[in-house]
C-alpha positions in Angstrom: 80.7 122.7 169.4 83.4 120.3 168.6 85.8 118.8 171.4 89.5 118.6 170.7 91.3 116.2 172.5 94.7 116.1 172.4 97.6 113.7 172.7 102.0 113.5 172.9 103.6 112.8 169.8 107.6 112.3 169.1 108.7 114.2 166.4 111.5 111.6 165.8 109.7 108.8 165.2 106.3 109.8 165.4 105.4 107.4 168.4 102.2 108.5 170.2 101.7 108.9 174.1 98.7 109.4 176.6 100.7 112.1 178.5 104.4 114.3 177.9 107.0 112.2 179.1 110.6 112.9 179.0 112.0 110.1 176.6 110.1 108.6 173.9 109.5 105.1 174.6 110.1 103.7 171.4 113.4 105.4 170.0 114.7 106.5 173.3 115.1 110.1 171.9 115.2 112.5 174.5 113.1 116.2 174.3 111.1 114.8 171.0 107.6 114.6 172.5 105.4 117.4 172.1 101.7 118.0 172.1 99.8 117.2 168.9 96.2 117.8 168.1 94.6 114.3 168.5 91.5 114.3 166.6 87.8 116.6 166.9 84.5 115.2 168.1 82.0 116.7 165.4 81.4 117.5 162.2 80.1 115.1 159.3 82.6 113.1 156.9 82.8 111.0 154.5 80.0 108.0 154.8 78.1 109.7 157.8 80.9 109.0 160.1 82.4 111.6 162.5 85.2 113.4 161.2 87.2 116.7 161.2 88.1 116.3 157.8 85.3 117.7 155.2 85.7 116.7 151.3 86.6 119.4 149.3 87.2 120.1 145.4 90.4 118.3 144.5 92.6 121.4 142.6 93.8 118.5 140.2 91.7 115.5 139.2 92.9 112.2 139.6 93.7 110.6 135.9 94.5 107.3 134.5 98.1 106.3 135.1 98.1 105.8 131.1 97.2 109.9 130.5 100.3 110.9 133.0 103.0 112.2 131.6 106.5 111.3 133.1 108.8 112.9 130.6 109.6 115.7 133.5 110.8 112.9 135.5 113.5 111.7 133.3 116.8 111.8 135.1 119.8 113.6 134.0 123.1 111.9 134.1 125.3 113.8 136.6 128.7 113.1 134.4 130.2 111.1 137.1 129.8 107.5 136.3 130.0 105.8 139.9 127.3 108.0 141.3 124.8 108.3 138.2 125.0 104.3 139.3 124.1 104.7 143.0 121.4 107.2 142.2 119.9 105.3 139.3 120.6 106.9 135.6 121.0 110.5 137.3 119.4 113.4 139.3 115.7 113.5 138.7 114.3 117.1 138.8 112.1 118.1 141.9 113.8 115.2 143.9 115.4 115.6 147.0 118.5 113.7 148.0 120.1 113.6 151.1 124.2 112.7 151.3 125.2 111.4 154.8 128.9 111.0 156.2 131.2 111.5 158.8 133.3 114.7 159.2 136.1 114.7 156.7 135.3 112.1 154.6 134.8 113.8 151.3 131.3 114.7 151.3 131.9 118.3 150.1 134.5 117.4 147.6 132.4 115.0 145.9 129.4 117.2 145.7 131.5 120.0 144.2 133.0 117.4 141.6 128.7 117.2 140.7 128.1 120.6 140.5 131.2 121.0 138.1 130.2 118.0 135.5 126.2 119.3 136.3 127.8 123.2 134.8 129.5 121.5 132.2 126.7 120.2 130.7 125.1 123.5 130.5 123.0 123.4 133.7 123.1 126.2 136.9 124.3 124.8 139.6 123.8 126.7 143.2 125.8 125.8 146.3 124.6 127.0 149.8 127.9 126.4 152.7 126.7 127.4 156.1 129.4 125.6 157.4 132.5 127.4 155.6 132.5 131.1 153.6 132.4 131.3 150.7 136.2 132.1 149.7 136.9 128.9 151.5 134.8 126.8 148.8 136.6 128.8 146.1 139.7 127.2 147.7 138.8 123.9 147.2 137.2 124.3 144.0 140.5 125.6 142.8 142.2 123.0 143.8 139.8 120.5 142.7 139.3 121.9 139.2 135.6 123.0 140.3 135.1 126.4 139.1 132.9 127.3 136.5 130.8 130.5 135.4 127.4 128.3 136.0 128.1 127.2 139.9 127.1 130.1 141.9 128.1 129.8 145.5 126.4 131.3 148.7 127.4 131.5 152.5 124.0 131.4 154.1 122.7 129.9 157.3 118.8 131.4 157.3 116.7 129.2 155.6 114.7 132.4 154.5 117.8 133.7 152.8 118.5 130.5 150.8 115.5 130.4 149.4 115.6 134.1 148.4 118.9 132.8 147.0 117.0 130.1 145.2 114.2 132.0 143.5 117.3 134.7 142.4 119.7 132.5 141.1 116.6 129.9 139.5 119.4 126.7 139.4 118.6 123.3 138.6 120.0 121.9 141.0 121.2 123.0 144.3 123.7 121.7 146.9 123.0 122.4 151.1 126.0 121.9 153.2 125.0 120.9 155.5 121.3 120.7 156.8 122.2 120.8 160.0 123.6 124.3 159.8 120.4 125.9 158.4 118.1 128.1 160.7 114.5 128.4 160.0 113.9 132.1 162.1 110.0 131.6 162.3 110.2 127.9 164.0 111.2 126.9 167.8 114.4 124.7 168.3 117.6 125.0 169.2 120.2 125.0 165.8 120.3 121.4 164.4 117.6 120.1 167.2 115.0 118.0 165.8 112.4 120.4 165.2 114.7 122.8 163.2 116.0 119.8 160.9 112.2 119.0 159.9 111.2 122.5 159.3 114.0 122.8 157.0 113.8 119.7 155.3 110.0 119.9 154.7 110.7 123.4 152.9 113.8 122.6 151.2 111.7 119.6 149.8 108.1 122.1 149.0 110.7 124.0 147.2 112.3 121.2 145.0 108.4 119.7 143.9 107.5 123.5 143.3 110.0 124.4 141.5 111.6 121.6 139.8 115.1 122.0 141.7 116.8 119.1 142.5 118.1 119.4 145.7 120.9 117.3 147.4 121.2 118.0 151.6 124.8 117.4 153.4 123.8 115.5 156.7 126.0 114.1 159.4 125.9 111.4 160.9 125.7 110.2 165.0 128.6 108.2 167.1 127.1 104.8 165.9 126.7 105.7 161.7 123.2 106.9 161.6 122.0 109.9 159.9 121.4 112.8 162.7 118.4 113.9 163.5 115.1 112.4 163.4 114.2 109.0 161.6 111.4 111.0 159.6 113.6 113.1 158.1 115.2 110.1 155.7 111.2 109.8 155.1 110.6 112.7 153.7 114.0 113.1 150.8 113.7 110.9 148.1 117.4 109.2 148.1 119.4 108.8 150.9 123.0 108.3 150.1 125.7 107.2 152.8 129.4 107.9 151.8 132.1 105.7 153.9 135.5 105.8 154.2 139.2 104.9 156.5 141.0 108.0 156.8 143.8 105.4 156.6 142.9 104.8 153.1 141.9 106.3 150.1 139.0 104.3 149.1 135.5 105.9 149.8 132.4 104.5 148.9 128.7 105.8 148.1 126.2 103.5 149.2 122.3 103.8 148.2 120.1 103.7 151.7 117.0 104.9 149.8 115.8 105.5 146.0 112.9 106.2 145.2 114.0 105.7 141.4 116.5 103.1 141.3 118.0 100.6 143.0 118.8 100.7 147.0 121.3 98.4 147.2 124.4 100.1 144.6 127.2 100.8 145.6 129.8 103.4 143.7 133.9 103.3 144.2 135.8 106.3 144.6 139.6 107.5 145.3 140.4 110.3 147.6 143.9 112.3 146.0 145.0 115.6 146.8 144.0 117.1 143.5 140.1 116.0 144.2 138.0 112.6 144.9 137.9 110.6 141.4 135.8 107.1 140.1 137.1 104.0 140.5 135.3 101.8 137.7 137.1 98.5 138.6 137.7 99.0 142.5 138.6 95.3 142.3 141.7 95.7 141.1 142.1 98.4 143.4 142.0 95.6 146.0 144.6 93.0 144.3 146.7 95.4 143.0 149.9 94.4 145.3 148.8 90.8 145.9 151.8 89.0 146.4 151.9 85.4 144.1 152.7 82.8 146.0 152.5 83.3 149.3 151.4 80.6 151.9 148.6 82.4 153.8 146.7 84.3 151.3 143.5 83.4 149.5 140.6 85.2 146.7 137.3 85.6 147.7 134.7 87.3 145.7 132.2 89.6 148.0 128.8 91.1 147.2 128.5 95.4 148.1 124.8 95.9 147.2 124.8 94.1 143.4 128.2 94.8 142.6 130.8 91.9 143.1 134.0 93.1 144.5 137.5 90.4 144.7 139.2 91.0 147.9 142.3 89.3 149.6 142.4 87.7 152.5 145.6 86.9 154.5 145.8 84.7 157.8 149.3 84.3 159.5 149.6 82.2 162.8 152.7 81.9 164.9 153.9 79.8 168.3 152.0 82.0 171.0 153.6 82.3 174.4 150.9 83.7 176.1 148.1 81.4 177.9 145.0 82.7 175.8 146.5 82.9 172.5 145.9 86.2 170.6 143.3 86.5 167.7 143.0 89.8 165.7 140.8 90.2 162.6 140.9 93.2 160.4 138.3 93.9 158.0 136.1 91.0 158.7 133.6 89.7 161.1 136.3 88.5 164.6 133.0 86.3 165.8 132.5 84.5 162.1 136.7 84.1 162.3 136.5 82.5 165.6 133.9 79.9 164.5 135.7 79.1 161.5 138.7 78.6 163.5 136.8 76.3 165.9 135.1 74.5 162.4 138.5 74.2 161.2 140.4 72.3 164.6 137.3 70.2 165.1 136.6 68.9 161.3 139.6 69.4 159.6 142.1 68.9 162.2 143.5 72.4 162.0 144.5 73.0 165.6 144.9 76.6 166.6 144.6 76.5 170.6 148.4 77.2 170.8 148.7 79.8 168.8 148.2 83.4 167.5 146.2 84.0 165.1 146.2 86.8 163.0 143.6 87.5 159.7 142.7 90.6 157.7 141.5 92.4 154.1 144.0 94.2 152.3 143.5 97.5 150.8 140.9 98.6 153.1 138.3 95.8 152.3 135.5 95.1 154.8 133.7 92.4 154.5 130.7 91.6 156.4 128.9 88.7 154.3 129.6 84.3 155.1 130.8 84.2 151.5 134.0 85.1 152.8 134.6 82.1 155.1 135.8 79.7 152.7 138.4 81.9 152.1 139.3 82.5 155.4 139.6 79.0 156.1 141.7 78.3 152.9 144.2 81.0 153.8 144.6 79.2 157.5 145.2 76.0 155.6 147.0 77.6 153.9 149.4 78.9 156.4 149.4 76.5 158.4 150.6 74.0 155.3 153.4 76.3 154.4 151.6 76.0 150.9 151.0 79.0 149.0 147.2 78.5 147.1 147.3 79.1 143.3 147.3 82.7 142.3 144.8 82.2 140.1 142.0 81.1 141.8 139.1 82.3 144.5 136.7 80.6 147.0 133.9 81.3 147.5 131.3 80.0 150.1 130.0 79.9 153.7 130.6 77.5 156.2 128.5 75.7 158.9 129.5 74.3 162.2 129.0 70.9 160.8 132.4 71.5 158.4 129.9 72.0 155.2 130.2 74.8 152.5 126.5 76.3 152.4 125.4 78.6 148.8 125.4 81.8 149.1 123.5 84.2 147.0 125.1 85.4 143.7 127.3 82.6 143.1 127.0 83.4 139.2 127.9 87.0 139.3 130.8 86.7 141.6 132.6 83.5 139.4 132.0 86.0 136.6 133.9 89.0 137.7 136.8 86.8 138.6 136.5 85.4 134.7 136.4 88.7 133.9 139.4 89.8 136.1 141.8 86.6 134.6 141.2 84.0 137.3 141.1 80.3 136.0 139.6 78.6 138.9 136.6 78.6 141.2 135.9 76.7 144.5 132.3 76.9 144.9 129.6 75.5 147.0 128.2 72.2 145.8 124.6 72.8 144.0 125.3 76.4 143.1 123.5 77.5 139.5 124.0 80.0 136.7 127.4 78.9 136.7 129.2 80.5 133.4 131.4 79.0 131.2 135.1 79.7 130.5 136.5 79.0 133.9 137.5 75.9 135.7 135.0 75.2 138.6 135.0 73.1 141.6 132.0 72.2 143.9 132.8 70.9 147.0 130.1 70.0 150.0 132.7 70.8 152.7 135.9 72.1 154.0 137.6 68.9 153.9 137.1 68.7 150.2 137.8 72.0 149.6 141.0 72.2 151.1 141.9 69.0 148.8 140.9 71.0 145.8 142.8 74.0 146.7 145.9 72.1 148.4 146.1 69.3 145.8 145.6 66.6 148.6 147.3 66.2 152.1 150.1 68.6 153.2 151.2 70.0 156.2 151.5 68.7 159.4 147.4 68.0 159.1 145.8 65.6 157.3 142.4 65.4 156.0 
């Protein structure tokens, strides 16, 4: 007879562990480990070794990748420009996406606004709430502009009774909001534990490769921005979107985690407004829309989201502080890369700040997270501390070291593009950058001394170079 050992595995990260212990040593998720069949002394395999596992009769032959056909696989455009470019050219059929967000953010809004353009387009559309009724959705699809003969709507929580729902209604794409909410009656767990969450997933996703459903899951998402539940989950769904947003501001944006079929790294731009959330093709105007010409203290910069080059404002203001540690407050940027450039800036371009508060942020809602930005920040501070407004027409762009020099950054090309495209007519850039295009005047300087020559036109201020 065989022996069957067994051993402790974490259903959240699949860790394994000699004995149950409370916490899984690896992700620190508490209540995950459970016993697991290890392995089974016995039995013949493959190449005389010992094995569990016996060969069997494949149902479907392996084949040359030349003799598959991938024409089911083609994706359909969802009608909504930003998020066909997150997801790749569309919504493949059989996949199974997964849309991630904090409460109130426009998760449900958006997917109703993709169910609408999906029914417009001739397709059946089926959307599952177990967090609202169904009357509720109707709301907000009236409201929206989302109702439509081919997007059939159904209030279910039992994961037995959505796919009932499923084989009825046949759709071709379905919506569940959220995945949290659904119960799966013949499995253990608590209502959105862990073990729930992967039972439904796993059938949500048997039905969408059976069937040929696309499906797109509503998850939430923890106190620090993680998807809840467990880590395996984003491995078994085939995209995993992430939509931000301020509730201060309008902008929300739809950023690619995971594609199995396109790119990871998109991002798509849109606007939340009371009659629904819509695109925002060119999100960088969005940004500069009420930038102020010439105004001492504010300078371009050109950031990369993902592949997409977004200009953003930045805006330093400094005053006499009275206080013995001098205040520093940074919006919508890094405060520890402001604080070095401030220290770059006193000890290699004599730009003293020790005296006085200091005061730097995006406008519009911007956050930007990359060094490309730094140039910029230290520009605006010349800037303001100058009493010399920089030219409206032109951006920086570039990082800077603790030495005072301008370092490359990636996508130097791109970025200088977009402004060209966007009616800027100057470009500080670091020195040695390529794919430069044509069209636009462009400096390259080697470090902050120069650059603040170039954007200044020479010594001002009560600083000198």
């Amino acid at each position: 007879m065989a022996k069957q050992k067994s051993t402790y595995r974490c259903s959240a990260c699949a860790y394994q562990v000699a004995k149950w212990v409370g916490r899984c040593p690896e992700c620190g998720e508490w209540g995950s480990v459970t016993e697991a069949a290890l392995a089974t002394v016995g039995g013949s395999g493959i190449g005389g070794g010992k094995s569990a596992t016996v060969a069997t009769i494949p149902s479907r032959p392996a084949r040359p990748m030349t003799q598959i056909d991938a024409t089911n696989a083609a994706a359909f455009p969802t009608g909504i420009g930003e998020f066909d470019r997150v997801l790749g050219k569309g919504i493949v059929p059989g996949s199974v996406m997964l849309l991630a967000g904090e409460p109130g953010v426009g998760k449900s809004t958006l997917l109703l606004e993709a169910v609408k353009q999906w029914a417009l387009q001739g397709r059946r559309a089926l959307y599952v709430t177990g967090e609202e009724s169904a009357g509720q959705v109707r709301l907000r699809a009236e409201r929206t502009g989302a109702v439509h003969d081919e997007i059939y709507l159904a209030a279910e929580s039992d994961l037995g009774a959505v796919l009932g729902h499923a084989e009825a209604v046949m759709p071709s794409l379905m919506v569940v909001d959220s995945v949290q909410t659904m119960i799966a009656q013949n499995v253990d767990g608590v209502n959105g534990g862990v073990t729930q969450i992967r039972a439904v997933t796993t059938a949500l996703t048997s039905l969408a490769k059976n069937a040929g459903i696309a499906v797109i899951l509503v998850g939430h998402v923890t106190k620090d921005g993680t998807v809840a539940g467990p880590r395996s989950l984003e491995h078994l769904v085939d995209v995993v979107l992430s939509f931000e947003g301020d509730k201060h501001s309008p902008l929300r944006m739809v950023r690619g985690i995971k594609n199995r079929f396109g790119s990871a790294d998109e991002v798509g731009c849109f606007e939340q407004r009371e009659d629904g959330i819509h695109e925002v093709t060119d999100p960088s105007e969005l940004f500069l829309h009420h930038r102020d010409i010439g105004v001492a203290g504010t300078a371009i910069t050109v950031a990369l989201d993902g592949k997409r080059p977004l200009l953003g404002e930045v805006q330093a203001l400094v005053s006499k502080s009275s206080l013995a540690n001098p205040r520093r407050a940074v919006v919508g940027l890094d405060s520890a890369r402001v604080a070095m450039i401030l220290a770059v800036c006193a000890a290699r371009a004599n730009l003293p700040t020790h005296d006085q508060d200091v005061y730097v942020a995006t406008v519009g809602g911007m956050k930007i997270s990359e060094p490309a930005a730094d140039l910029s920040v230290a520009l605006a501070l010349s800037s303001i501390l100058a009493q010399r407004s920089l030219p409206g027409s032109m951006v920086a762009i570039g990082e800077i070291g603790l030495a005072g020099e301008v370092r490359r950054v990636a996508g130097v090309g791109r970025r200088v593009a977009e402004a060209k495209r966007l009616g800027f007519k100057h470009a500080i850039v670091p020195a040695g950058s390529l794919d430069l295009p044509s069209g636009i005047k462009i400096t390259q300087v080697a470090d902050l001394q120069t650059a603040m020559r170039a954007a200044l036109k020479g010594p001002a201020g009560p600083f000198s170079f």
